[in-house]
N, C-alpha and C positions, 0 to 999 in steps of 0.2 A: 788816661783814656781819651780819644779823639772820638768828635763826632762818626755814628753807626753809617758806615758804607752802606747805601743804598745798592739793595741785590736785580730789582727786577728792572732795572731801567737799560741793562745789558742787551745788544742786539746781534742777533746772527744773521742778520737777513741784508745784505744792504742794497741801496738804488740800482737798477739796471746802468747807471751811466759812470759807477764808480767801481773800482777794481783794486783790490789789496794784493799788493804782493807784501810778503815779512821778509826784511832780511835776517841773512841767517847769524847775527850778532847777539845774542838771547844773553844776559847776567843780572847782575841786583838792580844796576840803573837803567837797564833797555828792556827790563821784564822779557816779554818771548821776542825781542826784538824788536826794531826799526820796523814801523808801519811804512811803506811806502807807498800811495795813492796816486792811480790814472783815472783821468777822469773825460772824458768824452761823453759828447750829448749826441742821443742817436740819431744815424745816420750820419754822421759829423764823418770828415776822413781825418781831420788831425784831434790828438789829444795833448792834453796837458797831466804834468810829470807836478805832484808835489812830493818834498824828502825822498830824495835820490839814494839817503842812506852811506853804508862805508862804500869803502872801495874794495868792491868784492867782485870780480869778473865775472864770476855766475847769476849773481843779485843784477847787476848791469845791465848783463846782455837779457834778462827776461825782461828787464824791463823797457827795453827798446825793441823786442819784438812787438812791442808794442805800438809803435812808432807807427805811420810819422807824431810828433810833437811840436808845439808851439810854442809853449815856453818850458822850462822846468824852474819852478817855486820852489823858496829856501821859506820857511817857518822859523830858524834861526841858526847861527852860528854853531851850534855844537857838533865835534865831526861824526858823529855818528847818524847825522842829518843829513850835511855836505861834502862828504871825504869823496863820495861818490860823484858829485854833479859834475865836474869837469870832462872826467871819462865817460861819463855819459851823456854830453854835449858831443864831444868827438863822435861817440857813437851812431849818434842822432844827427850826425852830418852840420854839426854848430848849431843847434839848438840855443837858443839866448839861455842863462840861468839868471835869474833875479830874485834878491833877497832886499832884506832892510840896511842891511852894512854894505857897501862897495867891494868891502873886501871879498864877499864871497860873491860877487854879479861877475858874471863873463858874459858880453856880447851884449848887454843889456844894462838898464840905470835901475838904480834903487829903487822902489816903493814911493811912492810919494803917498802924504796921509791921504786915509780914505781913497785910494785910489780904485780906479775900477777898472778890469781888463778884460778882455773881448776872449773868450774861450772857445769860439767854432759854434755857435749854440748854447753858452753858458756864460752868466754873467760872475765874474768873479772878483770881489769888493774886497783889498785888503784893510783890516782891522789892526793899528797899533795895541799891541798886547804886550807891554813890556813889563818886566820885573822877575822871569826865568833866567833871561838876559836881556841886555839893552835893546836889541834889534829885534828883540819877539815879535813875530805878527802872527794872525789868523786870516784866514780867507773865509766869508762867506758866499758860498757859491750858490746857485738859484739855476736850475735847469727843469722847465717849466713852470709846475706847480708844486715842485720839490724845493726844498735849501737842506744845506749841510754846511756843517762849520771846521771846519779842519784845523786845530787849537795847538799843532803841535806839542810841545812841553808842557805847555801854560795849565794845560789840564792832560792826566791823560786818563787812560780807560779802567784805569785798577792801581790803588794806591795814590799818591799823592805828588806831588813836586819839591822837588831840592831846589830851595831861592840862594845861591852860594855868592857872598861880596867877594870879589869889587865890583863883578858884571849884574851880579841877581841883587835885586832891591825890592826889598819887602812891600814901603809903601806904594811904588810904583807897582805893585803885583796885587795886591790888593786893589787897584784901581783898577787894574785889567779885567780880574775876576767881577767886580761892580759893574763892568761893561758887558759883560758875558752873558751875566745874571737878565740880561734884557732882551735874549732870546727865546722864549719858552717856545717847548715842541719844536725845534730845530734840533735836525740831528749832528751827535760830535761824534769826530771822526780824529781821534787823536792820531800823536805818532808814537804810541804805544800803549800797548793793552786794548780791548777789546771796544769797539763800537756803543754808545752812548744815546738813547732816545729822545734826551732833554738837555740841550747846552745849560740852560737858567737853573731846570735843576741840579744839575754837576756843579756849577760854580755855586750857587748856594749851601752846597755839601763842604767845597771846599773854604768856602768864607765860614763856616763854622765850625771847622777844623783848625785853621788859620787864627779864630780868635779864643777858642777855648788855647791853644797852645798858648797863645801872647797872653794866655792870665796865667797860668804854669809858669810862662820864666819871669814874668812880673814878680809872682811869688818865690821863687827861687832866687831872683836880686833881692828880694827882701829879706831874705833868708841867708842873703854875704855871697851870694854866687856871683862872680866877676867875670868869668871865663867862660870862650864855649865848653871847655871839658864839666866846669863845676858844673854849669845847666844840663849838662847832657847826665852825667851823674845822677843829680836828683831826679827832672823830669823824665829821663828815658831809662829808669832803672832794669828792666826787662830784653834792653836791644842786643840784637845780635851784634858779636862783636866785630863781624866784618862790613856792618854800615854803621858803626860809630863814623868813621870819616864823614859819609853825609851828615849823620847828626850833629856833628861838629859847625858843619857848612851853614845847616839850616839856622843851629843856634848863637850862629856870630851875626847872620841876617837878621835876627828876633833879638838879640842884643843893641845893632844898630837904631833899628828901630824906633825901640823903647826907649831907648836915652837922646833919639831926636825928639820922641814926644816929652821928654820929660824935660829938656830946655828950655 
């Protein structure tokens, strides 16, 4: 059993200066899809693009009707984030893309910590958040007397995160979450599942999910589990058999872990 998902902190209503489009990639790890967030501060004429999503020409093109844009933000490397930003650069007439890795920046340089960037009207602070993947970040952005935090994977709106090695690292992700946890009454605005009224609270959910699990496979190495399959076995006796693979991911992360602490 994992810490009881909080029900009422669910939001339907969001800022005047924030815009969801879903792309339309919906399955077990994108739940109803790739959040894609435009966010312009009014009266503003240009907006800013975060997760651009796959490369889907109809997801795309909605989202640069949007347009013009200033920059489009990457939250991290997974392509069902960034498969889309390039094409939607060209579409956007070279719109810069900027993330945490080079590899996924076009026209623009990486992140620098704590960075802050000029949004038309909106301040927007990136946050290193890593332990989903190495280049996780978050934006929190501030347009007036509002913020919102845009957490991409690191948290999302419904259900929990896959920390997968060599890129996902547990203790760096637990650090992330400890950083999160410092925002109360800030809204999260994943890139998947449903809108969130308390970042602090969502990361406090999830750090106690995160450690009642690390006492499950603690007790499952003590019980001769050596493998992710044997941890997945005991701890997750009830899973569907088509997210064993994750569970596998999550339990070689929760494996790593524990036998750094235990050196």
């Amino acid at each position: 059993m994992g810490a009881a998902e909080p029900e009422s902190a669910e939001v339907d209503r969001l800022p005047g200066w924030v815009t969801l489009l879903l792309a339309p990639n919906p399955g077990p790890m994108t739940l109803d899809g790739t959040n894609t967030w435009i966010l312009r501060a009014p009266g503003a004429e240009r907006a800013t693009v975060v997760d651009p999503g796959p490369l889907d020409e109809g997801h795309l093109r909605r989202i640069a009707e949007h347009g013009p844009v200033d920059h489009i933000l990457i939250t991290h490397g997974h392509h069902d984030h960034v498969e889309g930003a390039a094409r939607l650069s060209e579409l956007l007439g070279g719109a810069p893309v900027r993330a945490g890795s080079p590899v996924h920046c076009l026209g623009g340089e990486p992140f620098d910590p704590q960075e802050s960037l000029d949004g038309n009207g909106l301040e927007i602070r990136v946050l290193e958040t890593p332990g989903h993947t190495s280049d996780s970040v978050s934006f929190l952005v501030e347009c007036g007397n509002d913020r919102a935090m845009f957490t991409g994977d690191t948290m999302l709106g419904r259900g929990t995160t896959v920390v997968a090695p060599p890129d996902g690292d547990l203790g760096a992700y637990l650090g992330s979450l400890e950083l999160l946890r410092a925002y109360p009454e800030v809204l999260m605005l994943p890139g998947h599942g449903p809108a969130r009224s308390d970042t602090a609270e969502r990361a406090g959910f999830y750090l106690d999910h995160r450690r009642e699990r690390l006492a499950q496979v603690a007790a499952a190495m003590a019980a001769g589990a050596e493998t992710p399959g044997a941890v997945v076995d005991l701890v997750y006796p009830d899973l569907d058999p088509a997210l064993r693979f994750a569970a596998e991911w999550s339990a070689a992360a929760q494996l790593d872990h524990l036998r750094r602490e235990q050196s």
